[in-house]
C-alpha positions as CSV (number, residue, x, y, z in Angstrom):
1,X,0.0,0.0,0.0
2,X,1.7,3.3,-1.1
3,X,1.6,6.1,1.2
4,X,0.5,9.8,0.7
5,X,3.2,12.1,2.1
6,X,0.8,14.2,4.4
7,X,0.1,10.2,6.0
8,X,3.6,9.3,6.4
9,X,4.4,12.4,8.4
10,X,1.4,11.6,10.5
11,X,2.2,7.9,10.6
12,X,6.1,8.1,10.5
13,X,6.7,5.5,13.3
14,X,4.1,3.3,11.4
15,X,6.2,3.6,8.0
16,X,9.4,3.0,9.7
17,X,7.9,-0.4,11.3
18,X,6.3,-1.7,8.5
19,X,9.5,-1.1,6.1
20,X,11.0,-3.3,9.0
21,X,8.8,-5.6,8.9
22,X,7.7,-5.7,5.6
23,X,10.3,-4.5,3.5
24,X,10.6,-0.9,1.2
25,X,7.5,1.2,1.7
26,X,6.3,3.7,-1.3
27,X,5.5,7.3,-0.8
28,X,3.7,9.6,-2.9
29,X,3.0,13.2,-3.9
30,X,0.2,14.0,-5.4
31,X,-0.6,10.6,-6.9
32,X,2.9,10.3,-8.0
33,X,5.7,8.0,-6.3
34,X,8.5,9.9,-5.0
35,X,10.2,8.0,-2.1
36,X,10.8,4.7,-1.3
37,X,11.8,3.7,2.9
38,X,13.8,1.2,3.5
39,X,15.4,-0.2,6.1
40,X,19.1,0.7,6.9
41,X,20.2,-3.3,6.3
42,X,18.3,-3.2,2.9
43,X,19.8,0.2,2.0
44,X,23.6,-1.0,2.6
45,X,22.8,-4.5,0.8
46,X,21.5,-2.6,-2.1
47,X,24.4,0.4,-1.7
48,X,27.5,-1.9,-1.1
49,X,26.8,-4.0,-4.2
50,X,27.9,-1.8,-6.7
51,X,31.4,-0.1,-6.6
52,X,32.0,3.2,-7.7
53,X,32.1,4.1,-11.2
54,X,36.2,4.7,-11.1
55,X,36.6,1.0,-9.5
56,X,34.3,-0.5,-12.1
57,X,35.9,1.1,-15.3
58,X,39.4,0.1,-13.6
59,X,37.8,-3.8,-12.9
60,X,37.2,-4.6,-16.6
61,X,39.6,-6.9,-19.0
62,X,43.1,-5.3,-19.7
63,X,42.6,-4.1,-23.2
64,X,46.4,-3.7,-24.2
65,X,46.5,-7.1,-26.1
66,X,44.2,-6.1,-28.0
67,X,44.9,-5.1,-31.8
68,X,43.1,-1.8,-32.4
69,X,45.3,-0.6,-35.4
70,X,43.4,0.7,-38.0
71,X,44.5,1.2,-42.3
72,X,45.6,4.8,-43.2
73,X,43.6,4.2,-46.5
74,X,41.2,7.1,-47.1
75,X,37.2,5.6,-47.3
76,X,35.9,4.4,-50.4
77,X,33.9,7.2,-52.1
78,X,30.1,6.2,-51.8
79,X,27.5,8.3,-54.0
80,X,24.2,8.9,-52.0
């Protein structure tokens, strides 16, 4: 069951239970989802499962054996 914003304030201790209990709890804003809760456990599962953006590029396959060279010929002349 989503939650309306003005209900979560009122309810906060509710919303923080039942994302405990039930897992990530959706709020809305004028009909329109805008926030999920979660739990702190779930939030560091889900946030400690990807490494930064630097780390991944830096993870991948060592491209240096690759061969990348290309032909110094000009294009072939294509009529459109």
């Amino acid at each position: 069951m989503p939650w309306q914003v003005q209900e979560a304030k009122q309810r906060f201790s509710e919303l923080v239970q039942r994302a405990l209990d039930d897992g990530p709890q959706i709020v809305t804003k004028r009909g329109q989802e805008v926030v999920v809760v979660v739990s702190a456990k779930e939030y560091r599962r889900l946030a400690g499962s990807k490494p930064d953006f630097t780390t991944f590029l830096l993870s991948g396959p060592d491209l240096s054996a690759l061969d990348l060279e290309r032909t110094r010929q000009l294009p072939r002349d294509v009529e459109l």
